[in-house]
C-alpha positions as CSV (number, residue, x, y, z in Angstrom):
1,X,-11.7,17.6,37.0
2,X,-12.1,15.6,34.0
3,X,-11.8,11.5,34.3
4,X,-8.6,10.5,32.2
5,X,-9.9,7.1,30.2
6,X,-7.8,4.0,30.1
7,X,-4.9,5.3,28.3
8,X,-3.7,1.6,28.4
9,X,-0.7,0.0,29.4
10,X,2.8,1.9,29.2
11,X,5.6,0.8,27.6
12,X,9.1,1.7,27.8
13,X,11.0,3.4,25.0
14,X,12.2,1.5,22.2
15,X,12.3,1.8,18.2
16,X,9.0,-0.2,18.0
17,X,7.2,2.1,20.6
18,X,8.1,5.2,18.9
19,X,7.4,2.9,14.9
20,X,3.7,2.5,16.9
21,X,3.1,6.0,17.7
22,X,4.1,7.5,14.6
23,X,2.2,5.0,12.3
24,X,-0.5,7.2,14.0
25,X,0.7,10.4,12.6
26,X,-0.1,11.8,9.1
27,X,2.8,12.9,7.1
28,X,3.2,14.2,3.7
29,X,5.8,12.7,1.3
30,X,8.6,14.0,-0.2
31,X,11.1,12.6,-2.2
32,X,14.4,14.1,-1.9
33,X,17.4,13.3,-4.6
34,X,21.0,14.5,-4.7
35,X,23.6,14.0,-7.6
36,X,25.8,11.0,-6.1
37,X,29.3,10.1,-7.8
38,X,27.9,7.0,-9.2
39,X,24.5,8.9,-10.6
40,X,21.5,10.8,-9.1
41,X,20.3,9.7,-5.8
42,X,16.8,9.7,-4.2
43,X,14.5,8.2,-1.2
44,X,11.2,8.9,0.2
45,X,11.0,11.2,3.1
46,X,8.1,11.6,5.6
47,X,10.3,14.2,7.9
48,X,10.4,17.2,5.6
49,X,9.8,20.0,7.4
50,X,10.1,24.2,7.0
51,X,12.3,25.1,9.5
52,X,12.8,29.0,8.6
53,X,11.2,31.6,6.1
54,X,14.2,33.8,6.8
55,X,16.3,32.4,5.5
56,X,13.8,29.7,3.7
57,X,15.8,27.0,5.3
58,X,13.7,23.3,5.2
59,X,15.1,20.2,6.8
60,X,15.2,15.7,6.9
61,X,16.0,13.3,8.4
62,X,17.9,10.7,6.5
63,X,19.4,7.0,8.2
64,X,23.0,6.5,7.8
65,X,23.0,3.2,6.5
66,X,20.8,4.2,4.3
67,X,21.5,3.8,0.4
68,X,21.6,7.5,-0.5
69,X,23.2,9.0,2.8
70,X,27.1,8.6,1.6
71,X,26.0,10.9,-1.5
72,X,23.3,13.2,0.9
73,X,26.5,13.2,2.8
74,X,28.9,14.6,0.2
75,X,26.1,16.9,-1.9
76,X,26.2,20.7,-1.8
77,X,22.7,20.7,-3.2
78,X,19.8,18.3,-2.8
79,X,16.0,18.3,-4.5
80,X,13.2,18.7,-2.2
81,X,10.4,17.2,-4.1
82,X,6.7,17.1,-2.5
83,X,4.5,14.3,-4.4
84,X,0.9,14.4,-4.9
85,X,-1.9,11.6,-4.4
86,X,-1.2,10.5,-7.9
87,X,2.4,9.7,-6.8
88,X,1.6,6.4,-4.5
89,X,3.6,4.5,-7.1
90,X,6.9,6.7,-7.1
91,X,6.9,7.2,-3.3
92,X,6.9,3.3,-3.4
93,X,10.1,3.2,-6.1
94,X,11.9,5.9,-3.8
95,X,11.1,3.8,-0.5
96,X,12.2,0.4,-2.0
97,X,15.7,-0.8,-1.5
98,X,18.0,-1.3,-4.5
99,X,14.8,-0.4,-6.5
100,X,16.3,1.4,-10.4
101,X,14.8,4.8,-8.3
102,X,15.8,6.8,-11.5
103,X,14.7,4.1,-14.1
104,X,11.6,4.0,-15.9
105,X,9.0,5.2,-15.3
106,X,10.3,7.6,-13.5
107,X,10.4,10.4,-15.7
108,X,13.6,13.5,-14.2
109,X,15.5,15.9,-15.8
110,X,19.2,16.9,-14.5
111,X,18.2,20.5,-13.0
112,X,20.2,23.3,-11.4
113,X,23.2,22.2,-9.5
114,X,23.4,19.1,-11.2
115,X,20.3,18.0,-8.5
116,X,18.2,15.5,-10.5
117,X,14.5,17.6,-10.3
118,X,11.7,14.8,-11.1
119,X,8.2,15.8,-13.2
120,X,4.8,16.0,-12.4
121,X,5.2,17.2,-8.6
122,X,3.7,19.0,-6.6
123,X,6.2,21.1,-5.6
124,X,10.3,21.1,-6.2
125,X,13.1,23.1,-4.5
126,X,16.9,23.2,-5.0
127,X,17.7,23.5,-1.6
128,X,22.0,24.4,-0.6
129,X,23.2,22.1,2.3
130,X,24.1,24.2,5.6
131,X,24.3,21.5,8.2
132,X,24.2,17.8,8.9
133,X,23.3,17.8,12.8
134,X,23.9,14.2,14.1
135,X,20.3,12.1,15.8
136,X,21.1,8.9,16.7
137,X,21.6,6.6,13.8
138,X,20.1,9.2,11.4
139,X,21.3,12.7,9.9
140,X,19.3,15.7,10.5
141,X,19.8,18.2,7.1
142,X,19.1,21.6,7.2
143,X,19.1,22.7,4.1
144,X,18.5,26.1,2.4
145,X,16.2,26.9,-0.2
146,X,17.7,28.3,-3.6
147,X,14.7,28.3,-6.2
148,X,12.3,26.1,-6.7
149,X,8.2,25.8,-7.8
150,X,5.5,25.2,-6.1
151,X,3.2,25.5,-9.3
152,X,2.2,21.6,-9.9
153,X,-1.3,20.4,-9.7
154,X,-3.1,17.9,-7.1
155,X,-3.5,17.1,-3.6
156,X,-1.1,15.9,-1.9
157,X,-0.2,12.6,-0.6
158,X,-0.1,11.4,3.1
159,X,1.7,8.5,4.8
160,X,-0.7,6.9,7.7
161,X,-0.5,3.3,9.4
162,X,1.9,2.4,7.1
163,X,0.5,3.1,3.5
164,X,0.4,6.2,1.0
165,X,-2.8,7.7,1.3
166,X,-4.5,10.6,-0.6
167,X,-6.0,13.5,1.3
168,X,-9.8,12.8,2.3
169,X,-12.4,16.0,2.6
């Protein structure tokens, strides 16, 4: 039998227990967009995750109060966009509230769908909407994949304690 080591003292659930723990836990960014009635929507995502290879189906989670969730809410299509360590600054626009997200510098192009696609990721997918699956105060999207590329150049970038970080060897 192994000695357990002072795992410290327990606390009870709460939104700044479960903040603490995952500020522990690498993530990689994404940015997902969506075109919104009032033009293109976008915020930074650290839940993407592949749910199914068949059929390629990926998923988020998005807040409903959030800025972007009435037109997330509405879409048909969103972009799934993974950024790389050169992206720190972009990650930041997407995250910041009532930042221009689609402004300068951000540099985008209106792709298939009408889902704004942005340049110079790592990867992008145009991903069909099959299910918004309620999780407290957030949305869980599944979301199947239509076409996409996974051709851009880098390393990717990681969200730990709170910062955009690159990937270390």
């Amino acid at each position: 039998m192994t000695a357990t080591p002072d795992l410290g003292i327990p606390r009870l659930a709460s939104p700044d227990l479960l903040r603490s723990a995952f500020r522990r836990h690498a993530a990689g960014v994404a940015v997902i967009t969506a075109p919104g009635a009032g033009g293109p929507v976008g915020f930074t995502a650290t839940s993407l995750t592949s749910v199914s290879a068949e059929p390629p189906i990926v998923s988020f989670g998005i807040g409903v109060g959030a800025s972007s969730w009435p037109a997330i809410a509405e879409s048909d299509h969103v972009g799934v966009h993974v950024l790389g360590e050169h992206q720190q600054e972009l990650a930041a626009t997407f995250a910041r509230s009532g930042a221009d997200r689609f402004g300068a510098p951000t540099r985008w192009r209106k792709g298939p769908e009408g889902v704004p696609v942005l340049d110079d990721v790592l990867a992008w997918l145009v991903c069909r909407v099959v299910a918004r699956v309620p999780a407290g105060d957030h949305r869980i999207v599944l979301a199947e994949v239509v076409l996409g590329d996974p051709s851009g150049a880098g390393r990717p970038l990681l969200y730990h304690q709170g910062r955009f970080n690159g990937l270390r060897d």
